[in-house]
N, C-alpha and C positions, 0 to 999 in steps of 0.2 A: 274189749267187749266179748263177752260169753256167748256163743247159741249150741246150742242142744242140737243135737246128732240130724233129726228131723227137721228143725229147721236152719237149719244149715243146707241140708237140700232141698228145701223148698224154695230157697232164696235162691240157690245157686241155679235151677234148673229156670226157674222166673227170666234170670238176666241171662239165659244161654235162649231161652226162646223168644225172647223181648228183638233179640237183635240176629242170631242166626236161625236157618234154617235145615232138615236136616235131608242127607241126600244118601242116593244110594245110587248099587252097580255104576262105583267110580273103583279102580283101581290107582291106589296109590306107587303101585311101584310101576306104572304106563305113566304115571305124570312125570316120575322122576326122569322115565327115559324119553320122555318128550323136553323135559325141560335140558337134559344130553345133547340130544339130536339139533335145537333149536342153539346151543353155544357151540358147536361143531357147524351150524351153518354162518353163527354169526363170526367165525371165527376166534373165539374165546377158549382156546384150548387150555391156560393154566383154568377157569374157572372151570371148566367142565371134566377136567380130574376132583377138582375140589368137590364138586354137585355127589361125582361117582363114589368118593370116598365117603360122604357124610352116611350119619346110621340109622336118621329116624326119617322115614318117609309124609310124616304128618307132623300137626301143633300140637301142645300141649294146652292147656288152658287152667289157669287158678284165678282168685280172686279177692278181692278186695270190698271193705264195706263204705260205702260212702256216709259216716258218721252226722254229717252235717246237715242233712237231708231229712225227712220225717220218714219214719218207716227203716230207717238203715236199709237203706236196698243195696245188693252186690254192683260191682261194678266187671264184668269178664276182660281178662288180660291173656293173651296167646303168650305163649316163650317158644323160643325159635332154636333151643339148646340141640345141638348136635342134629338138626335138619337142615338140606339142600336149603329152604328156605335163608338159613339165616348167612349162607358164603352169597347165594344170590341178591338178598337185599344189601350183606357189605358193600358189595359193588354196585347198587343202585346209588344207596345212600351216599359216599364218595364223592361220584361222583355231580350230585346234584346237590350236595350241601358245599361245594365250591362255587355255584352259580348267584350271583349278588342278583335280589331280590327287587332292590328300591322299594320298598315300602313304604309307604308317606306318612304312614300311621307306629307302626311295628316298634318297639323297645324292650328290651331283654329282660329288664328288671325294672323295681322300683326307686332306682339313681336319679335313671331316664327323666321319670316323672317330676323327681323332687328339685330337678332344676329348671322346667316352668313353673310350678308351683313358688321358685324362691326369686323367681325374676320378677314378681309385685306386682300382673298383668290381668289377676283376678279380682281386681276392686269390682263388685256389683255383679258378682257373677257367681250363675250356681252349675249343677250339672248331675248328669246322670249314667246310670253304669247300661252297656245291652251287651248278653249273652246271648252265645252262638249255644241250639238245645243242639244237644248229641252232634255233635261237631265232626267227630271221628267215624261216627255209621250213617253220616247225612252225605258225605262229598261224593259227588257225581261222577263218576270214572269219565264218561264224553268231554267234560269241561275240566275235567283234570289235566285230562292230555293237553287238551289245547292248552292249556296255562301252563304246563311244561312247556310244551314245543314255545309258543312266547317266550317263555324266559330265556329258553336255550337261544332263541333268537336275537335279544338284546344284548345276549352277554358276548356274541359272535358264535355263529356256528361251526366254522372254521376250527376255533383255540376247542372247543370241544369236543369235536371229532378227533383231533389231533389228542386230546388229554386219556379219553375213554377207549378208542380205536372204534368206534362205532357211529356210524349216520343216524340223524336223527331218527328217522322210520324204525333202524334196527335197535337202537334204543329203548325207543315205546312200545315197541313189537315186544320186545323182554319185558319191561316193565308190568304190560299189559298179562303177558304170563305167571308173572308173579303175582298181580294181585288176585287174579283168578283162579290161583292155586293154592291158598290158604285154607288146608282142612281143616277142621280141626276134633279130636279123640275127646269125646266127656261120657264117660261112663259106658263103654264100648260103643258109642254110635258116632259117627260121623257126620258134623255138621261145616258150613259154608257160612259168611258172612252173607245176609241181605246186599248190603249195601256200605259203601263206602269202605273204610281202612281197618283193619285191625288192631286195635291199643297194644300196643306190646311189639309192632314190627317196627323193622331196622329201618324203615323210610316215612313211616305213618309222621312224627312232627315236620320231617323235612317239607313230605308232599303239603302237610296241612298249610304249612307256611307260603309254600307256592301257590296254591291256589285262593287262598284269601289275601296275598300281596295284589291277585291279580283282581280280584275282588276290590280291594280296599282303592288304587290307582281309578277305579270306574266310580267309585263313590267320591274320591276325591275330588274330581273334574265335574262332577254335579253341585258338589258341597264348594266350591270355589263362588258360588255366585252369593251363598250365605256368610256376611261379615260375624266377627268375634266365635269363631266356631274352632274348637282346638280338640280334636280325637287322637288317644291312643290305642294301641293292642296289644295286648301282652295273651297269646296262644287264643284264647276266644272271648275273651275279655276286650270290651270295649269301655273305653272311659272318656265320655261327651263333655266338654263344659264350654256352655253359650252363655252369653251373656244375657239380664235378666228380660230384656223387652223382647228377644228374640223366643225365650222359652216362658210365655206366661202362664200356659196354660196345657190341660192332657196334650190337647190334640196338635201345639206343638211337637209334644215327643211323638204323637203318632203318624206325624208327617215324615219324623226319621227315623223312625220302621221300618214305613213304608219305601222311604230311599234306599235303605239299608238293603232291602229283601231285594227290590226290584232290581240291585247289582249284583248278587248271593247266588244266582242260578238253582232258586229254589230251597235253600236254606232256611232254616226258622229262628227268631230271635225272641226273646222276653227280654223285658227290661225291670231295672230296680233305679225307685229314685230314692231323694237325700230325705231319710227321718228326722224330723227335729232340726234339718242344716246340714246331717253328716251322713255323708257319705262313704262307704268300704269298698276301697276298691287296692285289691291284694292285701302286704299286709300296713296298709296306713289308711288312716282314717280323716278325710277331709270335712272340713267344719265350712260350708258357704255362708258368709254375713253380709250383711249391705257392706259395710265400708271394707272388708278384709276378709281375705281368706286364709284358715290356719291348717294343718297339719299335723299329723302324730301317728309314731310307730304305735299300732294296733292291730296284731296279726289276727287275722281273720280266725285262727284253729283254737278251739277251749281246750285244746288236749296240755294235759301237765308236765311239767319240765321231767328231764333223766332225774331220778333221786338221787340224794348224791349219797345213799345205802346203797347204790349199786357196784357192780365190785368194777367198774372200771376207774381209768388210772386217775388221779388227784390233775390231771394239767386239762383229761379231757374236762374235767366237771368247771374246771377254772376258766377254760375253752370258751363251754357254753353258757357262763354266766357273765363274760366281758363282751362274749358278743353280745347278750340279752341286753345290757345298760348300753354300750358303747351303740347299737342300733337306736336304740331309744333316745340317746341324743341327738344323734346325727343325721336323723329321720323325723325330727321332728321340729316344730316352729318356735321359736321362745316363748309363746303365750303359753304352749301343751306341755314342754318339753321335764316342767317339773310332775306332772301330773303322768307320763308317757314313763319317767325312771322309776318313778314309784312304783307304777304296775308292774314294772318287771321284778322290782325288790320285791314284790310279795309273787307274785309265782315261785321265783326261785325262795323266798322263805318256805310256802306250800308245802315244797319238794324237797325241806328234808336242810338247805343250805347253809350252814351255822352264821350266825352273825360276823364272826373275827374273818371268814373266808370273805365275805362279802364286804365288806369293810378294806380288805388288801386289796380284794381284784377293783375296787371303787376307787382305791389312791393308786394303783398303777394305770388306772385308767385315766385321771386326771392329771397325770404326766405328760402323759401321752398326747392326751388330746391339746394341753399348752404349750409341748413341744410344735405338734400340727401347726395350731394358730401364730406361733410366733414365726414358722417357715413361710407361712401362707400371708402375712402379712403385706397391708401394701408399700410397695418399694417405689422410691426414688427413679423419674424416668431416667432411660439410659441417659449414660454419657458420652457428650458426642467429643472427639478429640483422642489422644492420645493416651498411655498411662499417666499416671501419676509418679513424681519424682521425689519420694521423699530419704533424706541422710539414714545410714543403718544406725540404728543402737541398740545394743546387746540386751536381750530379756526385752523386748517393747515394739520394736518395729514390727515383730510377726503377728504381733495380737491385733495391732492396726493394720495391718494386711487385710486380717481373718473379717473384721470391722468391715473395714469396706468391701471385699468379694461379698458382702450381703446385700450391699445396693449397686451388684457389678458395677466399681469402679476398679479398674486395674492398677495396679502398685510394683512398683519398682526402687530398688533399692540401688541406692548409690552409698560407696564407700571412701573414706579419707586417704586409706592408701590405695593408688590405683594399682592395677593388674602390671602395670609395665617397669611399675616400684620393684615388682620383685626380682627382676632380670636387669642390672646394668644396660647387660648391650640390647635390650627393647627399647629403652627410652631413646637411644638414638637412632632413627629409620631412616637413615642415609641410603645411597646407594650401596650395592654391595660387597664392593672395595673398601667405602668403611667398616661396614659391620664385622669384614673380613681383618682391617688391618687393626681396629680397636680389641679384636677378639685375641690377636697373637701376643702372649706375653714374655717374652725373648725382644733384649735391644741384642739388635743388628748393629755391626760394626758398617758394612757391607751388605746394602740391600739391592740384590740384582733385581730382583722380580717381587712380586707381593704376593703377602704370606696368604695361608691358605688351610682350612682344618676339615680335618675329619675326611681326607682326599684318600681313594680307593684307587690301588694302580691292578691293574689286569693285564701282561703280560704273557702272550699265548706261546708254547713250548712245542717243541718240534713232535712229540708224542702225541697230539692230539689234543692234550690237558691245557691250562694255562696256571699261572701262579695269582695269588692275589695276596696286596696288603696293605692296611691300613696306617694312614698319619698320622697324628697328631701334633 
């Protein structure tokens, strides 16, 4: 998308004043040597070479348009390139994206999703999406920290002190410095965040995560008293589905809102319900019916595939056309699932992708994906017992081997000549006077004593040395 010189700045300066402020008589280079002075008390000496060494005293800021929005408004991102800020958030970041959450709600992607969705729990049920508004310049720095110091609390305080070398106080105490010294440079003035985290710093999703895990835990213990009730989260996305007597009507969903906010510490939420049955939430598209619920890879973004006239290589474009189908199946429900690859065959036709390539990457896909199913297959319960004893025979016994390791049964191969065939004096395990006297091949006319092989004599010599030598 194109904008003209003019409005380009108009937008841009909109979303620097929408969310920051701008400030004056601060020196930059007092913050840098307070943020020194503050790792020299907390004893952090490799970081506070690193603070000393860095080059840029302030944030940068660029932007982004948010396409899908009416108006295309900017979105402002800080970049932390070659500022104290960005060695001090590595070390926030660290070490608080080692601290396990428990989120009750929380999933990474949309896998998560699609194995409630395929476990068949949705007959008669519908659902609705709530968004967190401005998520990232809404979170409350007071309620932040406690939701750190909590977390740091559950995971042990001890193993974290021990991991960071720092108390919890002296922790938040930097934390706390950091977030408050996020400038940021837009067209020579000097602006501050309002409120909340900067998009673009080294801890903003960690923190976010922290403090709506501890969010979501207080809604949980409320929402336990509500039956058929299944919430996910993926970053501020929330995805609700009740069952249908539980949501008949608005002011159900405005009941959980109203839950939602009143565990939020002041947060705002809007919500989007299901058009027609379907719902979008990330990128698949949920169909609620009375008897059944379907599914279907449908990413939310209109924006058109790579052309495949662009000068990158033939595997990336191959790349991104096996993932476009191969998503499409495997994201979707058998009812959608013909209708879900087609969409994708025509985007990437859109953009340029000739038939015969689309064609190859569709039969190496359906390899692949019959190789999966026939691995993924249901197997035969274990077997309880021993291996299995079956005779070798040359060209056949290992294919039947191969056979059964697919419904782990173990196999063992027994042979016609045994091991002890190959050696005479094996097969007779007498004592060792026999094995000894069967083994000498010399008749004795005259036997004093009994034979003996392979006998080592060691005779020590007045020199210090000894001689040695061998029988047979």
């Amino acid at each position: 998308m194109n904008f003209s010189e003019k409005l380009f700045k108009d937008k841009s300066r909109e979303a620097i004043e929408k969310h920051f402020k701008p400030v004056k008589d601060v020196s930059l280079n007092r913050v840098k040597s307070q943020t020194r002075a503050l790792c020299q008390k907390l004893d952090l000496s490799s970081l506070e070479k690193k603070v000393q060494s860095s080059k840029n005293v302030n944030l940068e800021v660029f932007f982004t348009a948010k396409t899908h929005k009416s108006g295309c408004p900017f979105r402002a991102i800080v970049t932390e390139r070659d500022s104290w800020q960005v060695e001090v958030g590595g070390f926030l970041r660290k070490h608080l994206s080692a601290l396990e959450l428990g989120d009750p709600f929380l999933v990474r992607n949309s896998e998560e999703i699609l194995e409630f969705l395929q476990g068949g729990v949705l007959k008669g049920t519908t659902g609705f999406s709530i968004d967190v508004e401005d998520l990232f310049y809404s979170v409350p720095h007071e309620h932040l920290f406690e939701a750190v110091r909590l977390c740091i609390e559950e995971n042990g305080e001890v193993p974290f002190r021990n991991a960071c070398g720092l108390t919890v106080e002296g922790f938040l105490e930097l934390l706390n410095h950091y977030l408050n010294s996020t400038v940021v440079s837009f067209e020579g003035e000097l602006f501050v965040q309002k409120r909340g985290i900067c998009i673009g710093s080294a801890v903003a999703p960690v923190l976010c995560d922290i403090f709506l895990a501890n969010c979501d835990k207080r809604i949980s213990e409320k929402i336990q008293q509500k039956e058929h009730v299944k919430i996910f989260r993926y970053v501020d996305d929330y995805l609700v589905c009740v069952s249908r007597p539980v949501i008949a009507d608005d002011q159900a969903i405005t009941g959980f809102l109203k839950l939602f906010a009143s565990c939020a510490f002041g947060l705002k939420f809007t919500h989007e319900t299901s058009v027609c049955g379907r719902l979008q939430f990330l990128d698949l598209g949920i169909y609620f019916g009375a008897e059944h619920t379907c599914w279907a890879y449908e990413p939310r973004s209109k924006k058109g595939m790579l052309p495949f006239s662009s000068a990158h290589s033939k595997l990336v474009k191959r790349g991104i056309a096996s993932s476009c189908l191969r998503a499409a199946l495997k994201k979707s429900c058998p009812h959608r699932m013909n209708n879900s690859f087609h969409s994708q065959l025509s985007r990437l036709e859109a953009a340029g992708y000739p038939r015969h390539v689309l064609r190859d990457v569709s039969e190496t896909l359906a390899k692949k994906m019959r190789k999966d199913n026939s691995a993924v297959c249901e197997r035969a319960p274990k077997r309880v017992g021993g291996p299995v004893v079956l005779p070798y025979m040359h060209g056949m016994s290992h294919g039947l081997g191969r056979v059964a390791h697919r419904f782990d049964v173990p196999v063992v191969f027994s042979a016609p000549n045994k091991l002890s065939s190959l050696c005479g004096g094996m097969g007779r395990l007498g004592d060792e006077s026999d094995v000894t006297r069967e083994s000498c091949k010399k008749r004795h006319v005259t036997k004093f004593r009994e034979c003996a092989t392979s006998v080592t004599y060691k005779i020590p010599l007045s020199c210090g040395k000894v001689y040695t030598s061998r029988h047979c």
